[in-house]
N, C-alpha and C positions, 0 to 999 in steps of 0.2 A: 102496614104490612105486619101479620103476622108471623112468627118465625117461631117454629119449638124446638128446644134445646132439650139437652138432658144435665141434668144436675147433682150432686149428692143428695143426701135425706137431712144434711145440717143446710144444706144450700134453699132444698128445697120448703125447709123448716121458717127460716128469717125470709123467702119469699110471701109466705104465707101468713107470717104477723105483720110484715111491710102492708100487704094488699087490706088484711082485716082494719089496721089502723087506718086506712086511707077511708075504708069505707064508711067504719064507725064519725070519723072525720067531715064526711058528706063528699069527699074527693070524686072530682068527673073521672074516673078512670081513663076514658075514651081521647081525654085532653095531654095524657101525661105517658111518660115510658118509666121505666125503673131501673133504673142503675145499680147495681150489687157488686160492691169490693168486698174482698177477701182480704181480713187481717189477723194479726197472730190469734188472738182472744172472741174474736169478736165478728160483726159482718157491718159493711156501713153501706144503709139503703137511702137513695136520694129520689123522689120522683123530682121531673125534668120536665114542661112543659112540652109538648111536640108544638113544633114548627116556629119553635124560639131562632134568631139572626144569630149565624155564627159568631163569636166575640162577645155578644149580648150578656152582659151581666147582672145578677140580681133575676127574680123574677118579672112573669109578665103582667102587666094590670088587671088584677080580677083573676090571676093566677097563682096562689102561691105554693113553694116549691118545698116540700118536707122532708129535713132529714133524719134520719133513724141511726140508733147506735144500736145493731141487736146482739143480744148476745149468744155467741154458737154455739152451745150444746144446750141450753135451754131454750132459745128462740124466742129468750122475753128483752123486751122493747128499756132499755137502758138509759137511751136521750133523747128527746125528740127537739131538733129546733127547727122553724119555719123562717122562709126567705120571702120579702114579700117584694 
């Protein structure tokens, strides 16, 4: 399902280096959603496997699951750690 939202241009910023890293990364896009929290400093982006078991933890086999520290007013990539 796709759904468009409207966002800031800082929101809209760390969505934009989230998706370039994923792709640079070789990421199925088509497999995952993206997750965006808002924190004081910062934005923390997670993709999420789709159609992961509720409860389900860790990632899925042949899925792994990337999270991003970005930072908000530059939109540069601060941590990346992988779930596997």
């Amino acid at each position: 399902m796709n759904k468009t939202i409207e966002v800031d241009g800082l929101a809209a910023q760390a969505i934009a280096a989230a998706c370039e890293d994923a792709r640079s990364s070789g990421l199925q896009l088509a497999n995952y959603k993206l997750v965006l929290a808002e924190e004081s400093d910062d934005y923390s982006a997670s993709w999420v496997a789709k159609g992961k078991p509720q409860g389900h933890r860790g990632a899925l086999p042949g899925l792994p699951e990337p999270s991003l520290l970005i930072e908000k007013r530059a939109g540069r990539i601060l941590r990346k750690q992988l779930s596997r």
